[in-house]
N, CA and C atoms of all chains as a GROMACS GRO file, in nm:
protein
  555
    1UNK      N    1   1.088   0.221   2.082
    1UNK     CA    2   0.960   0.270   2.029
    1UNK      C    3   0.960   0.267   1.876
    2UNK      N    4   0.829   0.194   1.805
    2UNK     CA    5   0.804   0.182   1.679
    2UNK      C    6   0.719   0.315   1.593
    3UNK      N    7   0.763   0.360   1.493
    3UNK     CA    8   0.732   0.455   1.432
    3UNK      C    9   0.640   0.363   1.322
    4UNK      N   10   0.511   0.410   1.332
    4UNK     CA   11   0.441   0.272   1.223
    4UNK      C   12   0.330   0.425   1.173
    5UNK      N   13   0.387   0.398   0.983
    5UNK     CA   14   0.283   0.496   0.947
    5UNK      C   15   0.198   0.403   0.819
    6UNK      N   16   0.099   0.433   0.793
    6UNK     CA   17   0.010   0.340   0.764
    6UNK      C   18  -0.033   0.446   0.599
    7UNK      N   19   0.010   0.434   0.470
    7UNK     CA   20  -0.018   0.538   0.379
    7UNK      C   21  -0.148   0.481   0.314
    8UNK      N   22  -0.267   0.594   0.269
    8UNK     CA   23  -0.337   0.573   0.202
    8UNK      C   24  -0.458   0.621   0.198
    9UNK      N   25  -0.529   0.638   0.107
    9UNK     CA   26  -0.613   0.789   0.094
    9UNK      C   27  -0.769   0.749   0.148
   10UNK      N   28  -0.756   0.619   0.208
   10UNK     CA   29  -0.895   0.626   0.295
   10UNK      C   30  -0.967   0.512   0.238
   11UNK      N   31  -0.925   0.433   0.178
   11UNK     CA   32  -0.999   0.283   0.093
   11UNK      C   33  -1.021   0.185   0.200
   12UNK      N   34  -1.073   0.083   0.165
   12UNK     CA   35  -1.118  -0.016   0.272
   12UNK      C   36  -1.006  -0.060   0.302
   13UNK      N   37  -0.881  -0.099   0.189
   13UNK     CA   38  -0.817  -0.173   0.241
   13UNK      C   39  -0.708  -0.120   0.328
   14UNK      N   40  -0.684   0.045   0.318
   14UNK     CA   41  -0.589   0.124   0.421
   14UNK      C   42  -0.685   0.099   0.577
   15UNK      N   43  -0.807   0.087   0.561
   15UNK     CA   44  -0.824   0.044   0.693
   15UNK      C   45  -0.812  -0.056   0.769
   16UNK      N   46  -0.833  -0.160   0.674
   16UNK     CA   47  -0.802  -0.326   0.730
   16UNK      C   48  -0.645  -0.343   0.780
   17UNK      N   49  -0.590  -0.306   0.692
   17UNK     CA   50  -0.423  -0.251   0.740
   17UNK      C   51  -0.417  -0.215   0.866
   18UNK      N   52  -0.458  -0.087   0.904
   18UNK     CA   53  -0.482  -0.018   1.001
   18UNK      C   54  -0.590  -0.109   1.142
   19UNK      N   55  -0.638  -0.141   1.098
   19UNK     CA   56  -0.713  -0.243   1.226
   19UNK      C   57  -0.575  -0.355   1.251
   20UNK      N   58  -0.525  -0.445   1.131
   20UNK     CA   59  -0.448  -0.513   1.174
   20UNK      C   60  -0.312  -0.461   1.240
   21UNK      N   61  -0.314  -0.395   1.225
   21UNK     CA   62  -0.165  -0.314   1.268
   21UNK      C   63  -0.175  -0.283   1.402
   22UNK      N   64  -0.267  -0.209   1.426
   22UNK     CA   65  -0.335  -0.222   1.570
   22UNK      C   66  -0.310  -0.334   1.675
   23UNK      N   67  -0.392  -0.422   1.587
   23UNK     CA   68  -0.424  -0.542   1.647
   23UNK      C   69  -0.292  -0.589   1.696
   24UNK      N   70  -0.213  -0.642   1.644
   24UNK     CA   71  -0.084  -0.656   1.593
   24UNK      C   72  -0.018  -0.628   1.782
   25UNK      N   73   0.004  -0.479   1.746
   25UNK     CA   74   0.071  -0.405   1.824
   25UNK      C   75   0.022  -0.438   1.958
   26UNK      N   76  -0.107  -0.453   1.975
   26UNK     CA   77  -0.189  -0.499   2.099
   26UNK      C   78  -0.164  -0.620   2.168
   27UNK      N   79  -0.131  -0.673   2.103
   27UNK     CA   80  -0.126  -0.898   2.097
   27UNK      C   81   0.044  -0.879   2.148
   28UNK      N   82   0.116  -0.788   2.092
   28UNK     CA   83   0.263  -0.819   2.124
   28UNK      C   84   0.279  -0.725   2.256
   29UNK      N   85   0.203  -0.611   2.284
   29UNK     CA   86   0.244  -0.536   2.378
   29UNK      C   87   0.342  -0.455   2.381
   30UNK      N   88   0.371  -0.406   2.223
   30UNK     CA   89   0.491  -0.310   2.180
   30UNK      C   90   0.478  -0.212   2.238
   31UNK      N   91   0.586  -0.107   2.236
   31UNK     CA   92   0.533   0.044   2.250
   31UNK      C   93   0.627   0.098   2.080
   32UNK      N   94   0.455   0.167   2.043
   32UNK     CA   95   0.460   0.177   1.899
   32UNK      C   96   0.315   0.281   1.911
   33UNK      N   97   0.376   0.394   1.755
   33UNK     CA   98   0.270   0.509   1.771
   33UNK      C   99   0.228   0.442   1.586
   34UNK      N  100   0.150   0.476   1.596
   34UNK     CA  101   0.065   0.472   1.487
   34UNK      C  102   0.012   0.583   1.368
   35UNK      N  103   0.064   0.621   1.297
   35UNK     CA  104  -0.014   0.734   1.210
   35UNK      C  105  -0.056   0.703   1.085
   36UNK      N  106  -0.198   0.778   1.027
   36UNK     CA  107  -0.242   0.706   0.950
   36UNK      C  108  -0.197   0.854   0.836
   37UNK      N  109  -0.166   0.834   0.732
   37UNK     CA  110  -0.117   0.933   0.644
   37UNK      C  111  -0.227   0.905   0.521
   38UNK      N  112  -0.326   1.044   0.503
   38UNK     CA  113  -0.424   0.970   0.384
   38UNK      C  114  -0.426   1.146   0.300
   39UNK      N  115  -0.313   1.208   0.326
   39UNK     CA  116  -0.240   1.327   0.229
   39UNK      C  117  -0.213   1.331   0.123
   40UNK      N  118  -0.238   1.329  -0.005
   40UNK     CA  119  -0.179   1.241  -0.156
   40UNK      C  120  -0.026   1.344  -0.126
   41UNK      N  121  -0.056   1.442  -0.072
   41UNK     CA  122   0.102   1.480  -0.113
   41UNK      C  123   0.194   1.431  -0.015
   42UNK      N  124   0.142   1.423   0.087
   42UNK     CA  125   0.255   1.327   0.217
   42UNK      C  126   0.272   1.168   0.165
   43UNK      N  127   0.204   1.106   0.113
   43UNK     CA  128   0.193   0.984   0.078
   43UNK      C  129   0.287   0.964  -0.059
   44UNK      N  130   0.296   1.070  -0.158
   44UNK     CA  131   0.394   1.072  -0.243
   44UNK      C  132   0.477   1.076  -0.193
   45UNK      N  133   0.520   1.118  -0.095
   45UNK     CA  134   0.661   1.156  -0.037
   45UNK      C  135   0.802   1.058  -0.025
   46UNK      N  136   0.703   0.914  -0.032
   46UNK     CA  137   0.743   0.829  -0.062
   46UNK      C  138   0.756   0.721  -0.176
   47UNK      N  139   0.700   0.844  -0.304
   47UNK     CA  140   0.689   0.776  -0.418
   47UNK      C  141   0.648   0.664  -0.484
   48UNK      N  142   0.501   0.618  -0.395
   48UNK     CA  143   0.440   0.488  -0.404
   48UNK      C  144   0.323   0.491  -0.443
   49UNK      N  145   0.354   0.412  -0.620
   49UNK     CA  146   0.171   0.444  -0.690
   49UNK      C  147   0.044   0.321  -0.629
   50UNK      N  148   0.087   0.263  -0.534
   50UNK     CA  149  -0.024   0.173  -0.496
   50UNK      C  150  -0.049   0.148  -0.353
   51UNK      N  151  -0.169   0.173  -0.309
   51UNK     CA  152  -0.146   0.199  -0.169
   51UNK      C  153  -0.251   0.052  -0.123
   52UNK      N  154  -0.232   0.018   0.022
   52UNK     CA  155  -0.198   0.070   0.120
   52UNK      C  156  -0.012   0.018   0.133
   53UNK      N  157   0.025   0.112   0.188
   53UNK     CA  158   0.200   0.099   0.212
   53UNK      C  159   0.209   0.034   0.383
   54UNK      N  160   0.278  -0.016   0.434
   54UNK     CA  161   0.299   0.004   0.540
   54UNK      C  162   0.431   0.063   0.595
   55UNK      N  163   0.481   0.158   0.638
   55UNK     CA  164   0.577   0.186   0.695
   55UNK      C  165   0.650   0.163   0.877
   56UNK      N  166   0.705   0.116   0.849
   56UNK     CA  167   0.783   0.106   0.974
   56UNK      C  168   0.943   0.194   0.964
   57UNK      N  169   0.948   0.243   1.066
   57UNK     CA  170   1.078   0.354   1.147
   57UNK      C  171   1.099   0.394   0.987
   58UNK      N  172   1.018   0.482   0.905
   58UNK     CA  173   1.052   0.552   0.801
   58UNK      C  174   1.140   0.389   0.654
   59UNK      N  175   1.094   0.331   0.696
   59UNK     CA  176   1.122   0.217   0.553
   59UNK      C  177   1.000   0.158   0.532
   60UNK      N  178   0.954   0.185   0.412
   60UNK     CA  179   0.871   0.091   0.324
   60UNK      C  180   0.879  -0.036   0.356
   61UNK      N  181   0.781  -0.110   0.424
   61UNK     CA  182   0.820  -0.275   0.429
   61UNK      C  183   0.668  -0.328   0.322
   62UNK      N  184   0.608  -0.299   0.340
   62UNK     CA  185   0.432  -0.375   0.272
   62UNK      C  186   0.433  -0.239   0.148
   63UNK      N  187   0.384  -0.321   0.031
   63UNK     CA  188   0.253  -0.183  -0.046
   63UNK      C  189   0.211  -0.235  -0.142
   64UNK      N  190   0.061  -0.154  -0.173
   64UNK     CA  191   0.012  -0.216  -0.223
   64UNK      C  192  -0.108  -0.358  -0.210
   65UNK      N  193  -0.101  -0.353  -0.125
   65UNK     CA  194  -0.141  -0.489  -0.048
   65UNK      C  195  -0.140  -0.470   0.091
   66UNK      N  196  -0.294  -0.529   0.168
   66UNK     CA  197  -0.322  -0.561   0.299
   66UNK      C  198  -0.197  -0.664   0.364
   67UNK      N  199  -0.143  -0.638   0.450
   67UNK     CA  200  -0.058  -0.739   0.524
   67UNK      C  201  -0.070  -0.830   0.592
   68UNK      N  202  -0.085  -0.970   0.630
   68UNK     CA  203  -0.131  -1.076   0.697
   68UNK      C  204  -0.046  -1.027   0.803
   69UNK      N  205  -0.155  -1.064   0.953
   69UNK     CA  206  -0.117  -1.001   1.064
   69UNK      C  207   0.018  -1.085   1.129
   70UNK      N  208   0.046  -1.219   1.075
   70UNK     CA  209   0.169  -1.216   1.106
   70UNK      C  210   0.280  -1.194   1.036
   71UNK      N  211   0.295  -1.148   0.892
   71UNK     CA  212   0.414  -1.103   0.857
   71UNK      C  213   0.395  -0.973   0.927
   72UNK      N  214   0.297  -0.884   0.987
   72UNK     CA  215   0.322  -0.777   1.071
   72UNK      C  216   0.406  -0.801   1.215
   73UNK      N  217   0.369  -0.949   1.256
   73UNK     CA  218   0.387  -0.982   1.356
   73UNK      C  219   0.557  -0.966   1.379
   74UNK      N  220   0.592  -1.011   1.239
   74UNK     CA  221   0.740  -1.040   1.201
   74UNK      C  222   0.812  -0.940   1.158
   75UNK      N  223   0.753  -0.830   1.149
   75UNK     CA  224   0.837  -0.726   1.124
   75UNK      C  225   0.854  -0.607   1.233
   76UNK      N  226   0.755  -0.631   1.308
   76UNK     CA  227   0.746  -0.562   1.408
   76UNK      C  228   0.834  -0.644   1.557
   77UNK      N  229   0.865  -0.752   1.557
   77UNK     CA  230   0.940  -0.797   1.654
   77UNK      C  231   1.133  -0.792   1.627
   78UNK      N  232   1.097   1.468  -0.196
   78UNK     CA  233   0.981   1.445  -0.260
   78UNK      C  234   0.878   1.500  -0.300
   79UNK      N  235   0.815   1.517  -0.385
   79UNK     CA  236   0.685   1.610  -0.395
   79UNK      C  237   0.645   1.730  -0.337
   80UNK      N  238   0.734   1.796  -0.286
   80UNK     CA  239   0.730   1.919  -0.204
   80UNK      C  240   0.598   2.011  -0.296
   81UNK      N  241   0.616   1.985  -0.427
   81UNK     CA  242   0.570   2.079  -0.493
   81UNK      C  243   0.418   2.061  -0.508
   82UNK      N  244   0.316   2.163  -0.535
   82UNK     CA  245   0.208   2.028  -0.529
   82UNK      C  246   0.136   2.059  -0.694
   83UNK      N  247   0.084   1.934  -0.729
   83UNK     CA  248   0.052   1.910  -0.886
   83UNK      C  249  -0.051   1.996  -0.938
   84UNK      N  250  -0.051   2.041  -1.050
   84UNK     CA  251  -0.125   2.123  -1.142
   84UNK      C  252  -0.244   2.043  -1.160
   85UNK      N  253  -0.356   2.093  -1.156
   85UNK     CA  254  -0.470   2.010  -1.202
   85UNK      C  255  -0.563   2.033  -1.284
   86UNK      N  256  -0.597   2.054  -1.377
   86UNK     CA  257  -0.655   2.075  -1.485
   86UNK      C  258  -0.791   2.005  -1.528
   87UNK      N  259  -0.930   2.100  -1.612
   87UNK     CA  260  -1.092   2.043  -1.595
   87UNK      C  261  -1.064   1.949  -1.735
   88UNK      N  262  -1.110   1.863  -1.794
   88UNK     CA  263  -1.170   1.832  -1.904
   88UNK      C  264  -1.136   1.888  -2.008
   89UNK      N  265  -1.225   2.042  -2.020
   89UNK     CA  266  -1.188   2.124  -2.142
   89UNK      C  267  -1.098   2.162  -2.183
   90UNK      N  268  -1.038   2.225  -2.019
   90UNK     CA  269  -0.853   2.250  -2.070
   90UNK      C  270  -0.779   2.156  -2.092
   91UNK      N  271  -0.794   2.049  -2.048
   91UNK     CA  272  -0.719   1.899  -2.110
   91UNK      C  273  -0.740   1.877  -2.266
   92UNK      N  274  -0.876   1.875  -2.287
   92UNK     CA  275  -0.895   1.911  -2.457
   92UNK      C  276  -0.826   1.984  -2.545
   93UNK      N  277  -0.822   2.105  -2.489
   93UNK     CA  278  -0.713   2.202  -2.549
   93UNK      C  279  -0.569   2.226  -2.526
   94UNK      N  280  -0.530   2.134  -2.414
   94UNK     CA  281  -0.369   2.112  -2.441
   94UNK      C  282  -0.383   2.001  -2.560
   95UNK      N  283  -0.471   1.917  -2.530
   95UNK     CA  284  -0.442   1.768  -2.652
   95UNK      C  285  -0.418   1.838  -2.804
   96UNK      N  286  -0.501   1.974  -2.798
   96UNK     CA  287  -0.548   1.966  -2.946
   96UNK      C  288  -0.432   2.098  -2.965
   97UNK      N  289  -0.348   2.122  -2.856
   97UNK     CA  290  -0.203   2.197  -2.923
   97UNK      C  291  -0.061   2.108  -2.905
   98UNK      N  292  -0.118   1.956  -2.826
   98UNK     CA  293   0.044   1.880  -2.876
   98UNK      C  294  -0.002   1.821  -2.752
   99UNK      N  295   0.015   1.805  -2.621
   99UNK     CA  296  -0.002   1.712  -2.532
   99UNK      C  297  -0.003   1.590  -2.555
  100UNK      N  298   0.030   1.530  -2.446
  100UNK     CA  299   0.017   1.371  -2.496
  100UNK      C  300  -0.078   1.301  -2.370
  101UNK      N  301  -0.200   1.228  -2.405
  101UNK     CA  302  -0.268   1.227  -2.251
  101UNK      C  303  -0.241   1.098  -2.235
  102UNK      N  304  -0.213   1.090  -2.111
  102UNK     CA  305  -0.175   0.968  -2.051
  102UNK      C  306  -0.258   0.871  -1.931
  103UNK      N  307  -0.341   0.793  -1.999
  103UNK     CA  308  -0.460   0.706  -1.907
  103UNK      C  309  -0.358   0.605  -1.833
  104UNK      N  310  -0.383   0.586  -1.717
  104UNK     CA  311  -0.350   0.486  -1.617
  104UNK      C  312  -0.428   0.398  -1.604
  105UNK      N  313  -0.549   0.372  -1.658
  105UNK     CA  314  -0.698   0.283  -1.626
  105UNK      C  315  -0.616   0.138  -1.685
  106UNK      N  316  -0.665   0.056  -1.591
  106UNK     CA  317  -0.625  -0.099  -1.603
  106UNK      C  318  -0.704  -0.137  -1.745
  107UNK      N  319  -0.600  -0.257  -1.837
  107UNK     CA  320  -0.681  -0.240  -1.983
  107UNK      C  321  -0.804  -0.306  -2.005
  108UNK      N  322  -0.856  -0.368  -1.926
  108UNK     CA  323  -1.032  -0.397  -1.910
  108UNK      C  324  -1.111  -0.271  -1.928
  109UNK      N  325  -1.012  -0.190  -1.808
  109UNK     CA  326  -1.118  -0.064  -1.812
  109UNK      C  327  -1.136   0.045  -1.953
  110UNK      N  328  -0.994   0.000  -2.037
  110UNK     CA  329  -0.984   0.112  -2.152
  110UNK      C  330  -1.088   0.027  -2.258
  111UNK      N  331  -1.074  -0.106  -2.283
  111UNK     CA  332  -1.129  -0.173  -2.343
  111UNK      C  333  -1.330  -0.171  -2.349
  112UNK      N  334  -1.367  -0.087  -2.215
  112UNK     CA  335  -1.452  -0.071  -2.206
  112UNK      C  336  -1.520   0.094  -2.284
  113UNK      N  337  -1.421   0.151  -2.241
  113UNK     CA  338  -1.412   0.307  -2.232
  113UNK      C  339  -1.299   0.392  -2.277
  114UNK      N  340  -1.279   0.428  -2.389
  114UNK     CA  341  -1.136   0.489  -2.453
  114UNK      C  342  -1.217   0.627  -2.456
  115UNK      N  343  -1.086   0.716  -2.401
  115UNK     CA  344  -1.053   0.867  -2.465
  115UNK      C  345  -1.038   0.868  -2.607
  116UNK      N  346  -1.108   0.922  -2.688
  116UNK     CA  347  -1.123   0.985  -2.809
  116UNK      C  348  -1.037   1.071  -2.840
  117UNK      N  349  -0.870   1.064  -2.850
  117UNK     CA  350  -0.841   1.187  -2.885
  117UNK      C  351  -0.703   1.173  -2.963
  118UNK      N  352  -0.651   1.226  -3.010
  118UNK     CA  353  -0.506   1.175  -3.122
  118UNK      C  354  -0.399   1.150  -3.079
  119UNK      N  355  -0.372   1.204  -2.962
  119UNK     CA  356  -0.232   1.142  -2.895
  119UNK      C  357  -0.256   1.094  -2.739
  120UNK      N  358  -0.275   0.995  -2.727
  120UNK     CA  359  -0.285   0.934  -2.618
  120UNK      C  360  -0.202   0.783  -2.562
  121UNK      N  361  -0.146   0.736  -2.488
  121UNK     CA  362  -0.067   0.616  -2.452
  121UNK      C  363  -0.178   0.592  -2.334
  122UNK      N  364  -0.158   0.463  -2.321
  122UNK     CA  365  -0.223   0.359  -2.174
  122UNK      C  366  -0.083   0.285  -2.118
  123UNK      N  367  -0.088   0.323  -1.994
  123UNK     CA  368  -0.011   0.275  -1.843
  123UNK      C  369  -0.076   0.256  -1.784
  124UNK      N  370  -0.090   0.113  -1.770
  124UNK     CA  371  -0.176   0.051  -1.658
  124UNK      C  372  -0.091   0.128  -1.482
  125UNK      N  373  -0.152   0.176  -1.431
  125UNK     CA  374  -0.106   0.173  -1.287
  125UNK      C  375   0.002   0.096  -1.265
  126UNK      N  376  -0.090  -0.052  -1.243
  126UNK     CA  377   0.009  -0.176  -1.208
  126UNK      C  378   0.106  -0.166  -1.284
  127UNK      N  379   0.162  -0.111  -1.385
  127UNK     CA  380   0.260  -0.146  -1.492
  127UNK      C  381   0.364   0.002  -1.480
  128UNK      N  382   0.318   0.092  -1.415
  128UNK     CA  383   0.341   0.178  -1.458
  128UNK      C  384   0.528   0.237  -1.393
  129UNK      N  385   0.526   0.134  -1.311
  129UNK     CA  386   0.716   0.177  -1.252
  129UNK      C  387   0.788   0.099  -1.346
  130UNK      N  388   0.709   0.000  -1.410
  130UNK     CA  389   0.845  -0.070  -1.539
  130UNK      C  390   0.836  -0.002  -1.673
  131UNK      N  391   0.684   0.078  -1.682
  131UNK     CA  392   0.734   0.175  -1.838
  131UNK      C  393   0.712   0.313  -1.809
  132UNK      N  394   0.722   0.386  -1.700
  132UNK     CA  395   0.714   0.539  -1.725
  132UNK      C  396   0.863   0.636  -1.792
  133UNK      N  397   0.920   0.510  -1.833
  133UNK     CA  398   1.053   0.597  -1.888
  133UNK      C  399   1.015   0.633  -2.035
  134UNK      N  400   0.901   0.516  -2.100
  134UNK     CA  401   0.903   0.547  -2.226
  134UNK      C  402   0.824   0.703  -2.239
  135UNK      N  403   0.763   0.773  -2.114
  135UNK     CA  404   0.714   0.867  -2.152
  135UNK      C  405   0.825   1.001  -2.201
  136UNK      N  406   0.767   1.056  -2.297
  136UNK     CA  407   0.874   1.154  -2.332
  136UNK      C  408   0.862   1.325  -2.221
  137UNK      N  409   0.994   1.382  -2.209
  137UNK     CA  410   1.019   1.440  -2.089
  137UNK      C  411   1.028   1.598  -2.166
  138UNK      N  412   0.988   1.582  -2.291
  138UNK     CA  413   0.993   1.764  -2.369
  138UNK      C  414   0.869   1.754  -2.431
  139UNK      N  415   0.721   1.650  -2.370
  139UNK     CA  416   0.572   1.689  -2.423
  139UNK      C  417   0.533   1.725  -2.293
  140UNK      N  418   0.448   1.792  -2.282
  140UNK     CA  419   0.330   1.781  -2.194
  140UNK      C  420   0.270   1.659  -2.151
  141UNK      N  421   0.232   1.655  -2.079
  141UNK     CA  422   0.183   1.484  -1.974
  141UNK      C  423   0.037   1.515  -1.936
  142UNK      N  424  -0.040   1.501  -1.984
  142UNK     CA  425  -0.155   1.509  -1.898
  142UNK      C  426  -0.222   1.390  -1.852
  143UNK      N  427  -0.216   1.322  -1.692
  143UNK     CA  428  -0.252   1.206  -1.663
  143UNK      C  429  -0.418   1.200  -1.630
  144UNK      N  430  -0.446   1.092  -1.701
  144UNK     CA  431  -0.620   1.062  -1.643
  144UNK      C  432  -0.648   0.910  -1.607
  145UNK      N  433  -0.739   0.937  -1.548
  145UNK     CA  434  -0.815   0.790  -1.528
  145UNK      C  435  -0.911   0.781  -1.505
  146UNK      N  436  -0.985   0.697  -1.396
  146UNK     CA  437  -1.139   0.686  -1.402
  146UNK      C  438  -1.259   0.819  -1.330
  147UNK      N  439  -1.148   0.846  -1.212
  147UNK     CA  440  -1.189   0.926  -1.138
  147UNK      C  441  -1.100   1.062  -1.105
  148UNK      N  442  -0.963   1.041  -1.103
  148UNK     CA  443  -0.902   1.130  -1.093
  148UNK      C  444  -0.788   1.106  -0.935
  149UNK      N  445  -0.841   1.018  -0.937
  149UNK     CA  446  -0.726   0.980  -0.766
  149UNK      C  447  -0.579   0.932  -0.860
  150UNK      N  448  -0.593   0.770  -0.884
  150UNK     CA  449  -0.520   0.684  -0.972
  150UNK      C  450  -0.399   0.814  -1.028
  151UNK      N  451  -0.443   0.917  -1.120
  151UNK     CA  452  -0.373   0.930  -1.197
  151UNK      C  453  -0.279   1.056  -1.164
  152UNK      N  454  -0.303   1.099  -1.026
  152UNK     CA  455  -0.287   1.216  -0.951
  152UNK      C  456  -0.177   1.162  -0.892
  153UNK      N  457  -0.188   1.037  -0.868
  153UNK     CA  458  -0.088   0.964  -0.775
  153UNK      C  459   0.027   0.963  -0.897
  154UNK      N  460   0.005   0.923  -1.004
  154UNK     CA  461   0.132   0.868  -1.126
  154UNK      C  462   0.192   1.086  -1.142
  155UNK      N  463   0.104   1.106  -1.150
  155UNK     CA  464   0.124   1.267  -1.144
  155UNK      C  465   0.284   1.314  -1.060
  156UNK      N  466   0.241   1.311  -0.956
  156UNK     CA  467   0.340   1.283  -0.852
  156UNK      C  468   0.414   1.205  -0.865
  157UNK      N  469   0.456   1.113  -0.897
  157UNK     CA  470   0.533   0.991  -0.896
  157UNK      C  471   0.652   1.028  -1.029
  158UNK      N  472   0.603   1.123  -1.135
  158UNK     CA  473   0.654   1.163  -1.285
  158UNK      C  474   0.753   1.273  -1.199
  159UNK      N  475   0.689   1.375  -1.092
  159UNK     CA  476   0.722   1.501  -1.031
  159UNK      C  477   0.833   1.439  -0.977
  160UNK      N  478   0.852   1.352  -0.891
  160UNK     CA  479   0.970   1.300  -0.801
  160UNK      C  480   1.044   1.233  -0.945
  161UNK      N  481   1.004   1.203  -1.045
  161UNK     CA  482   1.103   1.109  -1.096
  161UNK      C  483   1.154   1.219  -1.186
  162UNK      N  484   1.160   1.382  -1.206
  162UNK     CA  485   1.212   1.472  -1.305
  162UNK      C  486   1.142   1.470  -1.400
  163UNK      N  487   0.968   1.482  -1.389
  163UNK     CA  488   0.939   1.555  -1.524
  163UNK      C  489   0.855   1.610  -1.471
  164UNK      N  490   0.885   1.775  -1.540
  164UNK     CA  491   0.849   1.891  -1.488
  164UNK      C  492   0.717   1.968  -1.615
  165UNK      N  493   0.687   1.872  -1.698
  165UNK     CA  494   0.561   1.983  -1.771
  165UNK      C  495   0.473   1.829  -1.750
  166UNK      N  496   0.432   1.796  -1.636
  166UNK     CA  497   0.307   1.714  -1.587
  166UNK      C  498   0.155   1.735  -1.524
  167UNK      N  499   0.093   1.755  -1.578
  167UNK     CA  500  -0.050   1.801  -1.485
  167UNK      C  501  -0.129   1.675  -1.498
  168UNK      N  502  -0.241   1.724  -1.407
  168UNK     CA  503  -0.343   1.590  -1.370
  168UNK      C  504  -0.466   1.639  -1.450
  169UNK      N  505  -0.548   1.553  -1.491
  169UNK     CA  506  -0.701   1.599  -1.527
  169UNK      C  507  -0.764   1.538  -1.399
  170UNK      N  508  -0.846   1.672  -1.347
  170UNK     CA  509  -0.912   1.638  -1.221
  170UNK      C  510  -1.027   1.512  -1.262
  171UNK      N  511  -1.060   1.454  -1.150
  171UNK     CA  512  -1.270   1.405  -1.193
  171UNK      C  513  -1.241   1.275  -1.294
  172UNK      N  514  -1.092   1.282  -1.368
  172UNK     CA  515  -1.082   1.179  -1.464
  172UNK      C  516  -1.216   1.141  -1.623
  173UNK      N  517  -1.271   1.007  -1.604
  173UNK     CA  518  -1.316   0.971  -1.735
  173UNK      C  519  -1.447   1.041  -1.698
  174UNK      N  520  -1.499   1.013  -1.583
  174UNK     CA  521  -1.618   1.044  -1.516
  174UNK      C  522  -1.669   1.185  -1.537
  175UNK      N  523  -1.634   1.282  -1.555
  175UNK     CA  524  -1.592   1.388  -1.536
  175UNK      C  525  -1.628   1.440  -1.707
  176UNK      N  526  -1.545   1.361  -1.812
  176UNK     CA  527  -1.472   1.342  -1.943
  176UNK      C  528  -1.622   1.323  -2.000
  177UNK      N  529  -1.698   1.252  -1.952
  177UNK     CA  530  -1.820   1.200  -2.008
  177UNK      C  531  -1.906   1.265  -2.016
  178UNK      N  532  -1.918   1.303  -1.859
  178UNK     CA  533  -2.020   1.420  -1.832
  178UNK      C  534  -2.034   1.522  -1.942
  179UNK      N  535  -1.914   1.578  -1.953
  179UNK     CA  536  -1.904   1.708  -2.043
  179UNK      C  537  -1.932   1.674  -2.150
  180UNK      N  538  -1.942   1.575  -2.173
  180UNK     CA  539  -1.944   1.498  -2.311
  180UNK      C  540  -1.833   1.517  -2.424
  181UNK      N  541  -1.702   1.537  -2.385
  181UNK     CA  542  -1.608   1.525  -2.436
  181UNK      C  543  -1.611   1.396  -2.535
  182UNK      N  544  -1.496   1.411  -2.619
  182UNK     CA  545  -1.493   1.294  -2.727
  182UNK      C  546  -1.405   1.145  -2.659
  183UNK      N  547  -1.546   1.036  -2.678
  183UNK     CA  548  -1.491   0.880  -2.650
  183UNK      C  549  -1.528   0.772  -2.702
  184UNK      N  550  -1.497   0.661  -2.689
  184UNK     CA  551  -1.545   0.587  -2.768
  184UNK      C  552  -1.589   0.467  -2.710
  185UNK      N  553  -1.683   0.385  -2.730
  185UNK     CA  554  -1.684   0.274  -2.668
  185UNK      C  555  -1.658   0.126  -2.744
   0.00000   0.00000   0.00000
């Protein structure tokens, strides 16, 4: 099971993230939970001035930047 | 990380730390300063984008007061100063927007 947290305070592009990530997860048939973190103080927590982040099992992999759904594809397999 | 949560401060009181030593610190990308500068005697620009390769030059025995356009941007570098050990940092809420309204001193 994938721990996928998605940081960012609610901009278009933390959502496009968030749709693709979804998507993502759907197409492969993972079992993976999803949380969307849009807390400025939970989102510091990880000390990242540009959002959207993507997190997987608690490591920073994306930020800053929307993720093309297959380098999601590729990090998630 | 950030356990602690950031001081946030209006306009006016940002005025009056500036005008007893503070140093205010804009994050606005430099298009945006180029459009719109804070008016005030001690101030530095850190672009966001720039801002993990020079936040060392900030000094760690002034006062920090971070702003920007709105007040998100610079809340975030706020935090980011807090995790990295500097402890006299506050935010100006509302940012430039905010700055204008009141009609604080700027320049175009």
């Amino acid at each position: 099971m994938k721990h996928i947290k998605i940081l960012g305070t609610g901009c278009a592009k933390c959502k496009q993230t968030e749709a693709i990530v979804k998507d993502v997860i759907a197409q492969l048939g993972i079992d993976a939970t999803v949380e969307k973190v849009e807390d400025i103080q939970k989102i510091m927590e990880y000390n990242v001035l540009t959002t959207p982040v993507l997190v997987i099992d608690e490591q920073i992999k994306v930020k800053g930047r929307v993720p093309l759904a297959e380098e999601v594809k590729t990090l998630l397999q | 990380m950030a356990t602690k949560t950031a001081v946030e401060i209006c306009p006016s009181t940002t005025q009056g730390r500036v005008n007893a030593g503070a140093l205010l610190v804009d994050v606005r990308e430099r298009d945006e300063v180029a459009q719109l500068a804070f008016d005030v005697p001690n101030i530095v620009n850190i672009p966001l984008s720039e801002f993990e390769e020079h936040y060392q030059e900030l000094p760690k025995d002034k006062e920090l007061v971070m702003v920007c356009r709105g007040g998100g941007r610079s809340l975030k570098a706020t935090y980011y100063l807090m995790n990295m050990g500097y402890e006299n940092v506050v935010n100006m809420q509302h940012g430039m927007v905010r700055w204008v309204q009141r009609r604080v001193s700027y320049k175009r």
